[in-house]
VMD Tcl script that draws the C-alpha trace (Angstrom):
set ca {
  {175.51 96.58 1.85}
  {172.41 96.47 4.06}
  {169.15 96.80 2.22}
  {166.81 99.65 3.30}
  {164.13 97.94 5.70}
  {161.78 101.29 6.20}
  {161.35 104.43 3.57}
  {159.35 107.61 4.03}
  {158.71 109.34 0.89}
  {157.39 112.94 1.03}
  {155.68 112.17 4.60}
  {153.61 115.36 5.65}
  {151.59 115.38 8.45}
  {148.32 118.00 9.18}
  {146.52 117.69 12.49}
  {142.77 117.91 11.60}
  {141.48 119.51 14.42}
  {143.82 122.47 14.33}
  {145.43 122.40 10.99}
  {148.67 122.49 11.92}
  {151.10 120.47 9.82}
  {153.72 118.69 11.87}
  {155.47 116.90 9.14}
  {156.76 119.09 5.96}
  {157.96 116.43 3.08}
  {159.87 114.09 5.17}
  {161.85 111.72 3.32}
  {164.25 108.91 5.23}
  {165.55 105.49 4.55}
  {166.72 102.81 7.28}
  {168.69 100.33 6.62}
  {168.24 96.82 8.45}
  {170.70 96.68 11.67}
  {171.00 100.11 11.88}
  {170.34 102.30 15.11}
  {169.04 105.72 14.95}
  {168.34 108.63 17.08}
  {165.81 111.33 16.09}
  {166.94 114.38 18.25}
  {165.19 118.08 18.52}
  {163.02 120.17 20.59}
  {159.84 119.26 21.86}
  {156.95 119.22 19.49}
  {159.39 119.07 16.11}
  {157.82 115.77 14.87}
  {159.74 113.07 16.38}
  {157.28 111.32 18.34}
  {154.71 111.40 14.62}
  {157.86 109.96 12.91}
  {157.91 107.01 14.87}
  {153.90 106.83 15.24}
  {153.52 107.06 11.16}
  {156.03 103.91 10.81}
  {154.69 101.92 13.63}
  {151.38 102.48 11.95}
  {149.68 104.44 15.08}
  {149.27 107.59 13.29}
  {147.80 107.69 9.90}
  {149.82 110.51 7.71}
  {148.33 113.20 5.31}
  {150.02 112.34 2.56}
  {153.00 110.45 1.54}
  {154.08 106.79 1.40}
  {155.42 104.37 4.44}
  {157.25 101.27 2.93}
  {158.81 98.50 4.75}
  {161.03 96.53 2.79}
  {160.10 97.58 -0.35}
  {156.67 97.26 -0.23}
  {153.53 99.68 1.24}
  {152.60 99.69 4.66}
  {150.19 102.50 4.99}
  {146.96 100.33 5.54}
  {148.41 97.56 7.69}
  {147.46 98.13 11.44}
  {150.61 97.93 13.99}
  {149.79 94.41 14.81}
  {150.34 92.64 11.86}
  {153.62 94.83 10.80}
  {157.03 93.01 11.82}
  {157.74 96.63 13.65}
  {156.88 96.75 17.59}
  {157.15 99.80 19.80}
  {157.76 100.56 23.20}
  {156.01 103.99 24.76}
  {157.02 106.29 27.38}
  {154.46 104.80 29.65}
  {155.09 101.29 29.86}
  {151.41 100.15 29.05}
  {151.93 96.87 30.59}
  {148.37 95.21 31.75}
  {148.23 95.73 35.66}
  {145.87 93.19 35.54}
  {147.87 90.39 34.14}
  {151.11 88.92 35.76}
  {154.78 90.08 34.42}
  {154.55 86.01 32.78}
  {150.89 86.96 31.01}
  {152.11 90.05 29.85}
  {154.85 89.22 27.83}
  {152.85 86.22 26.70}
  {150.17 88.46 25.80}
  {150.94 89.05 22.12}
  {152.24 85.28 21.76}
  {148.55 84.11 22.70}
  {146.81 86.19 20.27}
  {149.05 84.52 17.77}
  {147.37 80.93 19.20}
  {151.07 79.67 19.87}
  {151.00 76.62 21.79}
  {151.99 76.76 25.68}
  {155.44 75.16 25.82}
  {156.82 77.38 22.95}
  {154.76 80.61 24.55}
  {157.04 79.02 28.00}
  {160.10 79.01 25.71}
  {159.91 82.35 24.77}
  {158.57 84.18 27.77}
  {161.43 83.11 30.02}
  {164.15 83.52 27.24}
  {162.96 87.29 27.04}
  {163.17 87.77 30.79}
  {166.73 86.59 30.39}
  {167.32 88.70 28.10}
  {166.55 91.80 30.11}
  {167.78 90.17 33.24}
  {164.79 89.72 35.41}
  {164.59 85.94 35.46}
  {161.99 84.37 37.99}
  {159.94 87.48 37.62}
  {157.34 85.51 36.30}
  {154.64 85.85 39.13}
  {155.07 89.45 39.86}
  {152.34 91.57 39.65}
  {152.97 95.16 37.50}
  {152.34 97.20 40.33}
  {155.14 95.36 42.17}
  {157.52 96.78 40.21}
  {159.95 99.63 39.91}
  {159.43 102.03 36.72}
  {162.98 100.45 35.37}
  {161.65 97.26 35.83}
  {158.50 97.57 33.74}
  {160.29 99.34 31.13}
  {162.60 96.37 30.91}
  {159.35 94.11 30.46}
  {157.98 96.32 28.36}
  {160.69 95.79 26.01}
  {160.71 92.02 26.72}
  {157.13 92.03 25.67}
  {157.60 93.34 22.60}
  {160.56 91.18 21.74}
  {158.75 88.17 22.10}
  {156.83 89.07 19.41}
  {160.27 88.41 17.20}
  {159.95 92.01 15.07}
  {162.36 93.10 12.40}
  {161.95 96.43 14.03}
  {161.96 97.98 17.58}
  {160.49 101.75 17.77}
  {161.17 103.51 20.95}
  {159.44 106.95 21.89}
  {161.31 108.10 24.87}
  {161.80 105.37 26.98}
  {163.37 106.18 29.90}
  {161.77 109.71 30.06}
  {159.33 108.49 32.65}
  {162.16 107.10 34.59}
  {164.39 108.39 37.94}
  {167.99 108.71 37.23}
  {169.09 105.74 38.59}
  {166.83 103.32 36.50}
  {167.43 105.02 33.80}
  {170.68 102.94 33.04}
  {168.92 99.58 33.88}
  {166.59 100.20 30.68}
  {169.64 101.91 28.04}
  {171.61 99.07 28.91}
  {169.29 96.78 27.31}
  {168.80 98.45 24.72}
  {173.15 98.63 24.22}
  {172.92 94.66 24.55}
  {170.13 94.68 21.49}
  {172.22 97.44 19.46}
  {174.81 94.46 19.78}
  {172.96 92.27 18.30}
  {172.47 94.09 15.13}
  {168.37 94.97 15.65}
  {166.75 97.41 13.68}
  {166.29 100.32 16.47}
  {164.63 103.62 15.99}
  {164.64 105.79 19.17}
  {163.64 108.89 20.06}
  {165.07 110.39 22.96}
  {166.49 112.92 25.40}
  {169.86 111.39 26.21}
  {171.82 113.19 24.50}
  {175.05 110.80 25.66}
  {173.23 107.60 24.89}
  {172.05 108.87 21.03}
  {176.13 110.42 20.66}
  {177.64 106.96 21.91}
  {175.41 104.34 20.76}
  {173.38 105.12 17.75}
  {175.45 105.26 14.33}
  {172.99 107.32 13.02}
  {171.06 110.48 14.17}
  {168.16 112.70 12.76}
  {168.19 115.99 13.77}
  {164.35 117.52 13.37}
  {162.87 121.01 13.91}
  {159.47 122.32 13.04}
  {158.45 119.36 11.13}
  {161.72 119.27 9.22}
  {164.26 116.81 8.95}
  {167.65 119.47 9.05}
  {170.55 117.18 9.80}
  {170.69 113.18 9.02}
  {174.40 112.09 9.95}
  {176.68 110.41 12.26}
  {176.40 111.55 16.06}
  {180.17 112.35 16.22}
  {179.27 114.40 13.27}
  {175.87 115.87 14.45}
  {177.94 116.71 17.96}
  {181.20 117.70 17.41}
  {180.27 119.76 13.44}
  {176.77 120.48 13.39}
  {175.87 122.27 10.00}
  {172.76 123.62 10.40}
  {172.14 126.70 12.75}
  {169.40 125.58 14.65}
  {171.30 122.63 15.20}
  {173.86 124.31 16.96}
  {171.26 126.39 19.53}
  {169.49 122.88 20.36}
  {173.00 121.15 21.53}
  {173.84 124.50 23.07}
  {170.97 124.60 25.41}
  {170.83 120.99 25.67}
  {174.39 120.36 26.66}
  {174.85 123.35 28.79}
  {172.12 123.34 30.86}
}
mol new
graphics top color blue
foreach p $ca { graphics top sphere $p radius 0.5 }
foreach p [lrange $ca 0 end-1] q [lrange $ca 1 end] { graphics top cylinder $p $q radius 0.2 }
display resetview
């Protein structure tokens, strides 16, 4: 049995400069290897989720572990967890080749092994010889992809993604899910929240179904789809799926 990698014990979340609480008790567990979905409407605490574990958002109250231990003071740099945003935030001043080596630098790797890994990674998300493209150069698919190489190169335990491919036109939207299909292969840790309804039903093996701060359904997509238990549930895929 895989161990649990990341736990959220009685997470809530208030905004300070509105009081509004966003999170309401959340409590999860992830095992290591295992991909999950967080589905809902828009503002139903998704996107805080993910922020809380990747250690961009501070929570209320609560505790984050990863693997057993606590996380809440450790910035997102120095936790085995990496994320990739909606927005690409690549550096349009660096090169594709100084952008994914970005991270690998600050960790004073030498140069051939910083070599080794940069053009292993654009393998990996099949844009080899990219190297000497500038950002701007490339399509929104395309930066996504090196986004995510980026981030892999940093060799995390973990891989957060907060809608990644809701930036995107239709037609690069497959370039970057495919990817991500190849790394669900591979048995990494993925946490993703997104829009794609098809993608989250045929590739995760787990989904979190959230509304107003609330965690109502955590099951299997075939489950969450096809048997939904909780009301609200069943109005979300409703609208969602018959649009």
């Amino acid at each position: 049995m895989e161990k649990n990698i990341i736990e959220l014990i009685d997470i809530n979340k208030i905004f300070e400069d509105d009081g509004k609480q966003v999170l309401s008790s959340i409590n999860l567990s992830i095992k290591e290897k295992e991909f999950v979905t967080f589905l809902g409407p828009s503002g139903c605490g998704k996107t805080t989720t993910l922020r809380i574990i990747g250690g961009f958002t501070s929570h209320t109250s609560g505790k984050v572990l990863f693997d057993g231990n606590e996380i809440t003071n450790i910035p997102p740099y120095k936790r085995q967890i990496n994320t990739v945003f909606q927005k690409y935030a690549l550096f349009p001043h660096l090169n594709i080749y100084e952008n994914i080596a970005f991270g690998l630098r600050i960790k004073k790797l030498d140069e051939s092994t910083i070599d080794k890994k940069v053009k292993k990674m654009l393998k990996l998300v099949n844009l080899e010889g990219f190297e000497n493209r500038e950002v701007q150069s490339l399509s929104g698919g395309q930066q996504q992809r090196i986004a995510i190489a980026r981030a892999l190169a940093m060799e995390p335990e973990i891989m957060l993604f907060d809608e990644p491919t809701s930036a995107l036109d239709p037609e690069m939207i497959k370039e970057v899910l495919d990817v991500m299909r190849d790394l669900a292969k591979e048995g990494m840790t993925m946490l993703i929240v997104t829009h794609e309804m098809g993608f989250a039903k045929n590739v995760a093996n787990r989904v979190f179904f959230m509304d107003r701060g609330n965690i109502l359904e955590d099951t299997t997509p075939i489950e969450l789809f096809e048997n939904p238990k909780h009301e609200r549930t069943k109005e979300f895929l409703d609208k969602v799926l018959n649009k």
